[in-house]
FIGU-138337 format. One record per residue (C-alpha): x, y, z. Coordinates in steps of 0.05 Angstrom, whole numbers, plus 32768, in hexadecimal, padded with zeros to 4 digits. Layout:
<recs>
XYZ ...
</recs>
This chain:
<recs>
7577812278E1 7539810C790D 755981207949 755F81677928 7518816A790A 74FE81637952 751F819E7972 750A81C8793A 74CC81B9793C 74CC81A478F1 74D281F178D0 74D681E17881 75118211787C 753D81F578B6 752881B37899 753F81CB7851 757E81E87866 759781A4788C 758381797851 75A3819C781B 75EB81A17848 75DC815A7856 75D48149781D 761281707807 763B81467838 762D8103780C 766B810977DA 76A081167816 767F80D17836 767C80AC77FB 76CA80987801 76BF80817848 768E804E7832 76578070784C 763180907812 75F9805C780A 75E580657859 75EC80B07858 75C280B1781A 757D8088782D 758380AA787C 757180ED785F 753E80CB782E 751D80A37861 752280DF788B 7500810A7857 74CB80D1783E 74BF80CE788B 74B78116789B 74898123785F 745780F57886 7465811778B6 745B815E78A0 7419814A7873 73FB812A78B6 7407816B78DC 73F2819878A9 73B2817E7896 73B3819A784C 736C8199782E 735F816A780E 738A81357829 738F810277F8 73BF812877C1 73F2812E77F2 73E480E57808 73F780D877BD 7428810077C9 744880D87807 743F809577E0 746480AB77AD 74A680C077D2 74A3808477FB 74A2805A77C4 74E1807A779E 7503807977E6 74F4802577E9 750A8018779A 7548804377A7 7552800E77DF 753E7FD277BA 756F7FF17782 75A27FF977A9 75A67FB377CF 75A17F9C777D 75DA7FCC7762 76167FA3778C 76007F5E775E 76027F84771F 75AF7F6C771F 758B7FAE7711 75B47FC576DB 75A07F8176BE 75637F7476C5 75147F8D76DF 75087F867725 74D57F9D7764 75027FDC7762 74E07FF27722 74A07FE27735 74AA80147772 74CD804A7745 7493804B7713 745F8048774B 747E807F7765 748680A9772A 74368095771A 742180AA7762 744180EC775D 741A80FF7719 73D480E67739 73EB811C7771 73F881507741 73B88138771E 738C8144775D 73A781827770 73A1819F772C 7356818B772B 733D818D776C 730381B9777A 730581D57730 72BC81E3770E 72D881C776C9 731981A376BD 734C81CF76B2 735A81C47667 738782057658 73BC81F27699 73B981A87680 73C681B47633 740781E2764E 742081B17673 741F817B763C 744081B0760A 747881B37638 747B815F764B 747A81577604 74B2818675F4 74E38167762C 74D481237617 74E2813675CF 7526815875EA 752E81197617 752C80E275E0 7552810B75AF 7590812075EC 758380E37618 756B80A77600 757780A375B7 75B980B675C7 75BB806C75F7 759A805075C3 75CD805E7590 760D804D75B9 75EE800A75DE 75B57FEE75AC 75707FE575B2 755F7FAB75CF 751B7F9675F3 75327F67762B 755F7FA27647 753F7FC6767C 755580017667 7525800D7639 74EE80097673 7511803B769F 75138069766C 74CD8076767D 74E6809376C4 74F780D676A3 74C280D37673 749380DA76AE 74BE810E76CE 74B1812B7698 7467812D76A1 746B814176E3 7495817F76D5 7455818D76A4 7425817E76D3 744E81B57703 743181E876D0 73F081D276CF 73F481D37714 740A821B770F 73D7823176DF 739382147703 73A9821F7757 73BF824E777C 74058237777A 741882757753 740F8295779D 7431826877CC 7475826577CF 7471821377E5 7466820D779D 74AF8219778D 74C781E077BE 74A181B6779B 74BD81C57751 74FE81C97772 74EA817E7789 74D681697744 750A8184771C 7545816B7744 7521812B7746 751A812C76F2 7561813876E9 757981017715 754B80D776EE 756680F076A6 75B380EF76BB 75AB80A576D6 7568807B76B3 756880A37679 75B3809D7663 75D880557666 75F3806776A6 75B8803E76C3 75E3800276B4 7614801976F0 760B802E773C 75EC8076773A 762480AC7746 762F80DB777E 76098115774F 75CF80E57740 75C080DA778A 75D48121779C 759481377771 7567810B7789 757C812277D7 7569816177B8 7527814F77A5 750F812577E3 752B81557812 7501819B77E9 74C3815E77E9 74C7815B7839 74CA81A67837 748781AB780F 74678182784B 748181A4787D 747281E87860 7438820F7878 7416821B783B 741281E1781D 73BD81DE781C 73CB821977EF 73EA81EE77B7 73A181D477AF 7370820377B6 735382207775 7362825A774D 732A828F7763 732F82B0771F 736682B076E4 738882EB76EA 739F831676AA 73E3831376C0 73E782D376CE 73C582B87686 73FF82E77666 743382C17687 741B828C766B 742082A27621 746382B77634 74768273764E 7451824F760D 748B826D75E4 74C6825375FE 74A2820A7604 748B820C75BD 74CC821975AD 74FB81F175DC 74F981AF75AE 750781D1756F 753F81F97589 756181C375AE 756C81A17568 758281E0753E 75B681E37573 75BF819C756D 75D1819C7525 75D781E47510 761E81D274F5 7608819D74C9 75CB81B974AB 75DB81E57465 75DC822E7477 759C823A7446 757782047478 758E822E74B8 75768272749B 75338255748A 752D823F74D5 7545828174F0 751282AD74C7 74D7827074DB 74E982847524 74E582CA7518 749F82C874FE 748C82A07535 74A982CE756A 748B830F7545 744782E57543 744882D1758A 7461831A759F 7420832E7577 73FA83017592 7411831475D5 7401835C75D3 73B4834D75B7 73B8831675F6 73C783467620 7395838B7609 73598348760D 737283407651 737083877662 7328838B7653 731083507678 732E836F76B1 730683AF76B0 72C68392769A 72CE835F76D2 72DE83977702 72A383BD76EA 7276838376EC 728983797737 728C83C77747 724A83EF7759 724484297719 723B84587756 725C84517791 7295842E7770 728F83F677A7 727E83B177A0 723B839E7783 721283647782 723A8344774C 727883447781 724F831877B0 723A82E97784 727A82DD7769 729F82CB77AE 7260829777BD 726982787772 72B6827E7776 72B3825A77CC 72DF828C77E3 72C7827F7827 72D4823A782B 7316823A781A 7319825E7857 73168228788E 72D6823278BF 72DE82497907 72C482127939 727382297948 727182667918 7242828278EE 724282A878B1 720E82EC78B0 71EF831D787D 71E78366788C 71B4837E785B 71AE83CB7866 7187840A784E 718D84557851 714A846A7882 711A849B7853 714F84A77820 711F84AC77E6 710184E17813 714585027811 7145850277C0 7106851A77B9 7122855477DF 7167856977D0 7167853E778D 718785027771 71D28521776E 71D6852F77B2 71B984E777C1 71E684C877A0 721D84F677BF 720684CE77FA 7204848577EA 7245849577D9 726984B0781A 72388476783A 7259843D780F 729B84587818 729B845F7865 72778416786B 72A383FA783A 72DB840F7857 72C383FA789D 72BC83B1787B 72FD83A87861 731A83BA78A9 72F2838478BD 72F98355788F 72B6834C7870 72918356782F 726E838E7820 724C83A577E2 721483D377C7 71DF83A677AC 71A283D5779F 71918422779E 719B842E77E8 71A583EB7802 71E483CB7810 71FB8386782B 723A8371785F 7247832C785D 72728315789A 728882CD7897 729E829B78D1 728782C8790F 728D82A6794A 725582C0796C 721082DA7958 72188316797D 724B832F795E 722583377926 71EF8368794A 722883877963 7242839C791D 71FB83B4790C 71FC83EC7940 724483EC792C 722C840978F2 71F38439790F 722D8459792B 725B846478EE 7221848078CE 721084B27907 724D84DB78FC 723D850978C8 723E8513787C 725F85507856 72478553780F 7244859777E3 724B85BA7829 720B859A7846 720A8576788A 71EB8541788A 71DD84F678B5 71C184BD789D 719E847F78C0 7190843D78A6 716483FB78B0 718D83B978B5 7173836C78AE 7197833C78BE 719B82E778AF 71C682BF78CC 71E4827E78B7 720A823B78D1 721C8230788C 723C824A7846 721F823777FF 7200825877C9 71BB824177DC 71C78259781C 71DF829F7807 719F82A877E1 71718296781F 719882C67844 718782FB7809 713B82F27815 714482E8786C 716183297860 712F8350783D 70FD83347869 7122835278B1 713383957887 70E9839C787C 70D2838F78C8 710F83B978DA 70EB83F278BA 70A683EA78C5 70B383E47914 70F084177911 711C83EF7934 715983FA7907 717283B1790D 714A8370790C 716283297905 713C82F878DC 710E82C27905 70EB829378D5 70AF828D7903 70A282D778F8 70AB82C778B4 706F829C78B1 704482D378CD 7054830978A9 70478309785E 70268328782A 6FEE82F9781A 6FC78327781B 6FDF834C77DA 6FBA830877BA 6F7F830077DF 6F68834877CF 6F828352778E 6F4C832F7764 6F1A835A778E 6F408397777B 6F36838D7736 6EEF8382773C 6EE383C37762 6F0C83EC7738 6F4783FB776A 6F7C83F0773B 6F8984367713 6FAF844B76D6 6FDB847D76DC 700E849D7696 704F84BE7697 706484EE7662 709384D4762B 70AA850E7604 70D0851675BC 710D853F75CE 711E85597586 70DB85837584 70C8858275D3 7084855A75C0 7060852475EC 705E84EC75BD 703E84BC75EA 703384A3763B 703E84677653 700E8443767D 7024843176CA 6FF6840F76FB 6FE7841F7742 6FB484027776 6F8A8430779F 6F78840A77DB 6F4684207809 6F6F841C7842 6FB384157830 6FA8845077FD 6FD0845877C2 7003841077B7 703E84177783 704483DA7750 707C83C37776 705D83BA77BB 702F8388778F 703D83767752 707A833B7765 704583127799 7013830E7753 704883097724 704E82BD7723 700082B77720 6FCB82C176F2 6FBD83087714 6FE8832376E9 6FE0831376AC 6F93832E76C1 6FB2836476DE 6FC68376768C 6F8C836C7670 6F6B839E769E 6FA083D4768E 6FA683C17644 6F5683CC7645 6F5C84087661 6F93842C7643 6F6F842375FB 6F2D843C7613 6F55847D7635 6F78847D75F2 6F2B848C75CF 6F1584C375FF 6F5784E275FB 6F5184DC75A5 6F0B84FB75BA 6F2D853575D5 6F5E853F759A 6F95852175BA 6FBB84EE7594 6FED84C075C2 7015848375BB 700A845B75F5 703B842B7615 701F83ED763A 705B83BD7664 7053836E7656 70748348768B 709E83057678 705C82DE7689 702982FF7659 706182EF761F 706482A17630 7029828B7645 6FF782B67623 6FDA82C675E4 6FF2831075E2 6FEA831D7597 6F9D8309759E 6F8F832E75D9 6FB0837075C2 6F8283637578 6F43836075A2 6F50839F75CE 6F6083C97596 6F2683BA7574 6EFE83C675AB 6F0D840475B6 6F1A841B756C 6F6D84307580 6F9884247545 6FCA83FE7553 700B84257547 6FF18454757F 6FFF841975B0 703C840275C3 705A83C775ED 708D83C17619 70B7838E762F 70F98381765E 71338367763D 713783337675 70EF8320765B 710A8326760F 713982F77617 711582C77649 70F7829C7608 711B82BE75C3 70FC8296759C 70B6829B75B1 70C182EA75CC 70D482F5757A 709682CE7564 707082F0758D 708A8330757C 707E83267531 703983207542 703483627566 70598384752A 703883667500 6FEC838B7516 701A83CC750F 702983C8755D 707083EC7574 709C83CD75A2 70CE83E575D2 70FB83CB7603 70F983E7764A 713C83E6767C 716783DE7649 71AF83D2766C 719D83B176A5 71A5836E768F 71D7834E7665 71C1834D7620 71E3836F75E0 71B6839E75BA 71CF83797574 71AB833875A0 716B836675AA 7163837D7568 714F8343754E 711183477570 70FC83837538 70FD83B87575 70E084037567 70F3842375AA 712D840C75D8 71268431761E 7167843A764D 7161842E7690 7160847176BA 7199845976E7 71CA846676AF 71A884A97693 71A284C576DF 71EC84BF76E5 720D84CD769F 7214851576B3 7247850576E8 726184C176D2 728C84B57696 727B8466768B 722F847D768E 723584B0765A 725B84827636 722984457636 71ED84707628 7214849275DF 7225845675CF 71E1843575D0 71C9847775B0 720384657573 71F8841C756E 71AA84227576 71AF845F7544 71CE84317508 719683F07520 7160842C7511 714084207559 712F84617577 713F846B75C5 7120848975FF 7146849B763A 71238490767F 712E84B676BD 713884F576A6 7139851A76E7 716A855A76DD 7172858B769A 71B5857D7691 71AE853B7686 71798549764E 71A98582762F 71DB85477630 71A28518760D 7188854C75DA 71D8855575CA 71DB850975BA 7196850F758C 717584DC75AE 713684D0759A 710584DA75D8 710084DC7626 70D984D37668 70E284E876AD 70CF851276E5 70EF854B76CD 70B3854B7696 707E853076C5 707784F576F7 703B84C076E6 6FFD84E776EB 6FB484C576E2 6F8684D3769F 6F6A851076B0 6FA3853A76B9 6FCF85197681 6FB685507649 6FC685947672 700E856F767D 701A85667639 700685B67627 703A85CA7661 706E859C7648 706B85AF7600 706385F97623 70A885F6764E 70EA860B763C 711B85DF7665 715586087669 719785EE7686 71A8861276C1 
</recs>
């Protein structure tokens, strides 16, 4: 056959198609004399070619299928220390090297099946590995009862017979055929059709191995159909080698698919039920009919159980998939999101993938040019009109293309394009994308173009760590793409060092001291009786020359300093002594102060808040504090402590961006909230999305029976506060009422908004 395997350049299904009609051949030879010859050429051949074909291919990693090799090999050289033995009647008799080779073999094979089970998994694959034992267990119950007791029975038991040893051949066939399922259940086997070579392999291999070690027939020269099955197996085992996916048999499942976990369930039937079975059949004629009717109605209630079982299997299933496809899908667009990114770096999608020679992997971080400008303008429906025909042209532009795109924030999105060979290439798809965004936009019958700002960070290498530096290089050549309105900029480290925002710290501390930092309220407004029942507090720097800075632009470089927790105090001291002029001018508000994660950990909060209130003679149920629930659930245990505290002088407490995180309101609750905010992103688009209407009613049901009254942020458009008012929830804030305003003006807002009708158009 070598001759043959050369001019065919070793294709696994030419090679597959010879072997088996060789092999077919061996019973018409066997009466010339011939059969033993005929029989170890094609297994040499085979054991030869599977060298071969694992050399060539260069599976990764290598040393499974080296396993694998060792293992053939060493069935090939007992089956030709057996057979120089069988002539002398000497391995029916007794032990020999042969057996040493055959169990080495059989023990190889399972470490190969072991290895490529496990390799590259996070955990060990428990689930796969329990399956396969369930069904080992059952064929070596069906074995001893059909096979060896059987031998047993009719020749004796009897220690010094070898017998008895070699009946641990099919035992471990046995294994391996269970270790095929694991296999199946923790790879990507389930996708690659070289997996069925190789149980074809295995099982032809097992049944040669029952029929002739694990019956009496050991004591004899193996038959024509013995050797017939193991041709069978060597010849599909040369064919996994040579195939060309055989790296596929070992890389990792990237996630368990619903389907595939419901195959599984079906499977677990027939296993958990193949050893019973086999023996009603066995002795259904002598058991009493009483004993048989019991046995029948105990499998019925299993099946109807399992059926059950099946169908609630299944519905579970059903919902994993669609909050996993929700978790990974932008609420907006309905393209990826940031989730989907993070999920192909933890999952190494990429390096399954093998790397081009010299490439690089590159991050496209871009946003829409004065798009906020655009909102202010036409509003947020028609915005978000736009991000979506934006995500849905880019997207679709990336999947031509083969990279990863996703929406990760607002207006910004990120390409990721993996092994490019040059740098270039990657500028080139920048203004690649200038240009699909040129060509206009049609929404609600405006005309429209849009522009955008790209960074971009460049990488030799793949890894979560470097992912994350690529976030931040990023950001950094998005933000000099805009302020120098260049469109696209590539990271450069030593520009990086140069340009920072150190100087948000070294004047910060002076700000305070010359009163730059302001105060200013927004509105929050009881929507049963269309009464402001309190503002809360939101601080802004006046700089000289910069003029008036957002929190944002300054509040993250102080954040993990002491600045901030000074930057509370100052606002906390000021909001109480507004609070007593405004009580001067018979107006009565609750006012809401935000406490970042750092004031609850580190300070003493409850103290502070005491001394303030006093101070300024505010009671304190006319102050009220609130938290993130990423900062209510950074320390529980000291956050509810804390809490208590706060409650206890007769402070309220709400939670602000509820939704955002992770957290189940049943968790929060414990921490004795009043008020429980939800984040504007979801009340912004509940008109116009189903699963946003649907999150914020059911927070307004479930919050309803906790007795926690909710605000809704954002409020931006009547009809979303028609929809609000519908679901009686409790209060509200937004620009639709009034945007944050300073002191002064804070009492004629609240006569207008008590004043205004707001009348759905």
């Amino acid at each position: 056959m070598s001759p043959f395997l050369a001019a065919l350049k070793l294709d696994w299904r030419m090679f597959w198609l010879l072997g088996l009609l060789a092999a077919s051949c061996l019973p018409l030879l066997s009466p010339l004399g011939l059969r033993d010859s005929w029989y170890f050429l094609i297994a040499c051949s085979s054991a030869g070619v599977i060298w071969l074909g694992i050399g060539q291919q260069g599976p990764r990693p290598i040393q499974p299928w080296r396993q694998f090799a060792i293992a053939i090999s060493a069935q090939c050289l007992g089956g030709l220390i057996e057979a120089n033995t069988d002539v002398s009647g000497a391995f029916g008799m007794h032990l020999s090297l042969a057996d040493m080779c055959l169990l080495s073999g059989h023990l190889a094979m399972m470490s190969s099946l072991w290895q490529l089970a496990c390799y590259q998994q996070p955990q060990f694959p428990r689930h796969g590995f329990f399956q396969g034992w369930i069904l080992a267990t059952s064929l070596m119950l069906i074995g001893w009862q059909f096979l060896f007791l059987p031998t047993i029975l009719h020749h004796g038991f009897s220690l010094d017979r070898p017998q008895i040893f070699r009946m641990l051949y099919p035992c471990l066939s046995f294994i391996e055929i269970g270790m095929l399922l694991w296999l199946w259940t923790s790879s990507a086997a389930y996708a690659s059709r070289v997996f069925i070579q190789l149980c074809l392999g295995i099982l032809s291999f097992a049944i040669g191995e029952c029929v002739f070690h694990g019956t009496s027939n050991s004591l004899a020269v193996p038959s024509d159909l013995n050797l017939l099955f193991w041709l069978m197996a060597y010849v599909n085992f040369a064919s996994v080698a040579l195939h060309p996916d055989l790296a596929q048999l070992s890389q990792p499942r990237a996630s368990e698919h619903g389907r595939h976990a419901n195959h599984i369930l079906t499977l677990l039937l027939p296993l958990a039920l193949l050893f019973p079975v086999a023996l009603l059949l066995r002795y259904f004629q002598a058991l009493h009919p009483a004993t048989v009717g019991i046995l029948v109605g105990f499998f019925i209630v299993f099946i109807i159980g399992w059926f059950q079982l099946r169908g609630t299997m299944q519905h579970i299933i059903e919902v994993k998939q669609q909050l996993e496809k929700q978790n990974r899908t932008d609420y907006l667009t309905g393209v990826p999101n940031r989730n989907y990114l993070e999920q192909v770096v933890e999952n190494s999608i990429y390096t399954a993938r093998k790397p081009l020679p010299h490439s690089f992997n590159a991050m496209l971080l871009m946003d829409i040019d004065g798009f906020k400008a655009f909102n202010n303008i036409f509003g947020f429906g028609l915005g978000d009109l736009i991000l979506k025909a934006v995500a849905k042209r880019l997207y679709h532009d990336s999947q031509v293309h083969g990279d990863h795109f996703a929406r990760v924030d607002g207006d910004e999105f990120i390409l990721l394009m993996l092994n490019v060979p040059e740098k270039a290439m990657v500028e080139q798809q920048a203004w690649h994308i200038h240009q699909l965004l040129e060509q206009p936009f049609v929404v609600n019958g405006l005309t429209t173009k849009v522009s955008c700002s790209i960074g971009i960070s460049i990488a030799d290498s793949f890894s979560k760590h470097t992912f994350a530096n690529m976030q931040r290089e990023s950001e950094r050549a998005l933000l000099w793409a805009k302020e120098s309105q260049s469109q696209v900029e590539c990271y450069l480290a030593m520009r990086d060092k140069t340009d920072d925002k150190s100087w948000v710290i070294n004047e910060f501390r002076q700000a305070i001291q010359q009163q730059q930092i302001v105060v200013y309220y927004q509105p929050k407004v009881h929507l049963a009786t269309q009464t402001v029942i309190g503002v809360e507090a939101l601080v802004r720097w006046q700089h000289p020359l910069r003029g008036l800075i957002m929190p944002g632009e300054f509040v993250p470089q102080i954040e993990n300093t002491d600045l901030i927790h000074t930057l509370f105090k100052w606002v906390l001291n000021e909001s109480t002594r507004q609070w007593q002029r405004w009580h001067q001018q018979q107006l009565d508000l609750t006012i809401a102060v935000n406490v970042t994660a750092r004031d609850l950990m580190n300070f003493d909060l409850v103290k502070e808040m005491q001394q303030a209130l006093e101070k300024h003679g505010m009671p304190a149920h006319r102050i009220e504090v609130e938290i993130t629930e990423s900062s209510a659930l950074a320390d529980p245990r000291r956050v509810k402590q804390l809490l208590s505290g706060l409650i206890a002088l007769g402070i309220k407490i709400s939670i602000d961006d509820y939704g955002t995180g992770y957290s189940s309101l049943l968790y929060l609750q414990q921490l004795s909230l009043h008020y429980l905010k939800i984040d504007q992103q979801f009340i912004r688009e509940m008109h116009q999305d189903a699963s946003s209407l649907a999150i914020v009613r059911s927070t307004l049901e479930l919050a309803k029976n906790l007795n926690i009254e909710v605000i809704a942020e954002g409020i931006q458009a009547v009809v979303s506060l028609e929809q609000l008012k519908a679901m009686r929830c409790y209060g509200a804030q937004g620009f639709l009422f009034s945007a944050p305003m300073p002191a002064s003006e804070i009492p004629a807002i609240v006569q207008r908004i008590e004043a205004t009708r707001y009348e759905l158009d």
